[in-house]
C-alpha positions as CSV (number, residue, x, y, z in Angstrom):
1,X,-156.4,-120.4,45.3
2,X,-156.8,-123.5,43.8
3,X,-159.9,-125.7,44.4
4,X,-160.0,-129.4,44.0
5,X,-162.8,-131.6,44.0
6,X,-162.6,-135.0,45.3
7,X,-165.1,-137.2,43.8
8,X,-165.6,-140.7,45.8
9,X,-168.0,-142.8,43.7
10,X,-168.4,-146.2,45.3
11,X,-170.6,-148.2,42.7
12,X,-173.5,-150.9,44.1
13,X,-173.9,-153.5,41.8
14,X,-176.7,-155.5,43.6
15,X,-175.7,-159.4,42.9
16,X,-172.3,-159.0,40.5
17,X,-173.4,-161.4,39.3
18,X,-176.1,-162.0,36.6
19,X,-176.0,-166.0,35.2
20,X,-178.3,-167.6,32.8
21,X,-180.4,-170.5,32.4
22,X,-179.2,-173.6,29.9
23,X,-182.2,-176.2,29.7
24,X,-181.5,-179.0,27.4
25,X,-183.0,-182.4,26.9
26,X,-181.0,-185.9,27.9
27,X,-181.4,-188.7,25.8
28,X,-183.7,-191.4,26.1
29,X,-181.9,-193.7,23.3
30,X,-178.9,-195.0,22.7
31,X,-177.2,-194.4,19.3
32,X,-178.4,-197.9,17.6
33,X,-182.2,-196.8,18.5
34,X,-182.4,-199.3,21.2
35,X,-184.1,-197.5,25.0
36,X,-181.8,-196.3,27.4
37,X,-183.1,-197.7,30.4
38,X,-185.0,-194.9,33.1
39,X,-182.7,-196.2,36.0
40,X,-179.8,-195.5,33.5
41,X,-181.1,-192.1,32.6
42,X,-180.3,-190.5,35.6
43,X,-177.1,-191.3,35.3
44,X,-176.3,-189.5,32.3
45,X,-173.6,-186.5,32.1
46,X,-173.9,-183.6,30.5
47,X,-170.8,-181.3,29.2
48,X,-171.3,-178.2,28.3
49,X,-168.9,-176.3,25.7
50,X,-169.0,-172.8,24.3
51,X,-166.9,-171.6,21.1
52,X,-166.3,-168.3,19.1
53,X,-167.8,-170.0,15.8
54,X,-170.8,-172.7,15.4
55,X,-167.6,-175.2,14.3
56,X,-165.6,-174.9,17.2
57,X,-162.9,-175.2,18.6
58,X,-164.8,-176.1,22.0
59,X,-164.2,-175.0,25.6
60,X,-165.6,-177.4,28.1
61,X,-167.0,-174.9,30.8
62,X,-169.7,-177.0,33.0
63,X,-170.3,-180.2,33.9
64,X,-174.0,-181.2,34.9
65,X,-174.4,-184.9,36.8
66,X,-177.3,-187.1,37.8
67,X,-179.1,-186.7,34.8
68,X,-179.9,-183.3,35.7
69,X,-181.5,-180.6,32.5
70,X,-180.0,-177.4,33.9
71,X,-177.2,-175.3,34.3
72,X,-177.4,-172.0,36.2
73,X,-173.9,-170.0,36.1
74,X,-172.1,-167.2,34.5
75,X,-170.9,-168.7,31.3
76,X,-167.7,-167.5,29.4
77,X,-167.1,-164.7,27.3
78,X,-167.7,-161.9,28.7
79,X,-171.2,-160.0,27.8
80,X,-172.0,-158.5,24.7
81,X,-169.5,-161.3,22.8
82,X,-170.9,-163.7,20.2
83,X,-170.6,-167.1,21.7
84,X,-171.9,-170.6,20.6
85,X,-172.5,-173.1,22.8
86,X,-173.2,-176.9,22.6
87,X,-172.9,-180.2,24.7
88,X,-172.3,-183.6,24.5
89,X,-173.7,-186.4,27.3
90,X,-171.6,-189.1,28.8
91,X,-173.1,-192.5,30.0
92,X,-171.2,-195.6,31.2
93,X,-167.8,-193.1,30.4
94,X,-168.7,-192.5,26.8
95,X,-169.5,-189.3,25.7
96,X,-171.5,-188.8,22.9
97,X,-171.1,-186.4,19.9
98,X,-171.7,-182.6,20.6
99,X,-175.0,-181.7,19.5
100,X,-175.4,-180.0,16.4
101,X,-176.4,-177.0,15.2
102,X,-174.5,-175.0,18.0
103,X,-176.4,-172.4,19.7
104,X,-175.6,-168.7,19.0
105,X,-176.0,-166.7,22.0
106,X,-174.7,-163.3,23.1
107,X,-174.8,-162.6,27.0
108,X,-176.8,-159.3,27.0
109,X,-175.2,-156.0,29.3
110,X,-176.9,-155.6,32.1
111,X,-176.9,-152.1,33.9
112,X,-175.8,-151.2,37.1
113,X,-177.5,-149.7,40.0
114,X,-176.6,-145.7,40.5
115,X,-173.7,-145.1,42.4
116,X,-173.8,-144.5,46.1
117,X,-171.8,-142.7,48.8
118,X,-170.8,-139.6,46.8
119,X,-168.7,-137.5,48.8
120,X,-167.0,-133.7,47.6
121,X,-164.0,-132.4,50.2
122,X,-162.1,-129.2,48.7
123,X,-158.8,-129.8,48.3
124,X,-155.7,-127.4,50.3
């Protein structure tokens, strides 16, 4: 007689998902040297981009408004991938440059919590 094993393993990943942090600083002049005014600063846009080599090409993945200096998501690729990432801010509908040097940054694996729920049933 032949005797199967069923093996149900139902995996918990507390929170799925595991973002980062990106802290930058907006700027407080425009590019002829001359003060950006504080009531303008919070009006500045950041873009954020990420790319497979400090060059480019760039992917636009965020947007970060009211002159804000965070971004908390998942950003693209997928972990354990080389990425670089950069940004550019946008006042008054122009956007600046992209800041340079890029940032090399690999999303680190992060483990799992042990499965749950594991149930054996002989099989007929």
């Amino acid at each position: 007689m032949l005797i199967g094993l069923l093996i149900l393993l139902t995996f918990a990943l507390s929170g799925s998902v595991f973002p980062e942090t990106f802290t930058w600083t907006n700027p407080t002049v425009y590019v002829d040297g001359s003060a950006i005014p504080t009531a303008k600063q919070v009006l500045v846009k950041t873009h954020l981009f990420w790319g497979t080599s400090a060059s480019g090409p760039w992917t636009e993945f965020a947007v970060v408004t009211a002159g804000a200096i965070t971004y908390t998501g998942t950003p693209p690729p997928e972990r354990g991938v080389v990425a670089y990432y950069t940004l550019t801010a946008e006042l008054d509908g122009i956007q600046s440059a992209k800041m340079l040097p890029s940032i090399s940054y690999t999303r680190p694996f992060v483990a799992c919590n042990p499965g749950s729920n594991l149930a054996i049933s002989p099989s007929p």
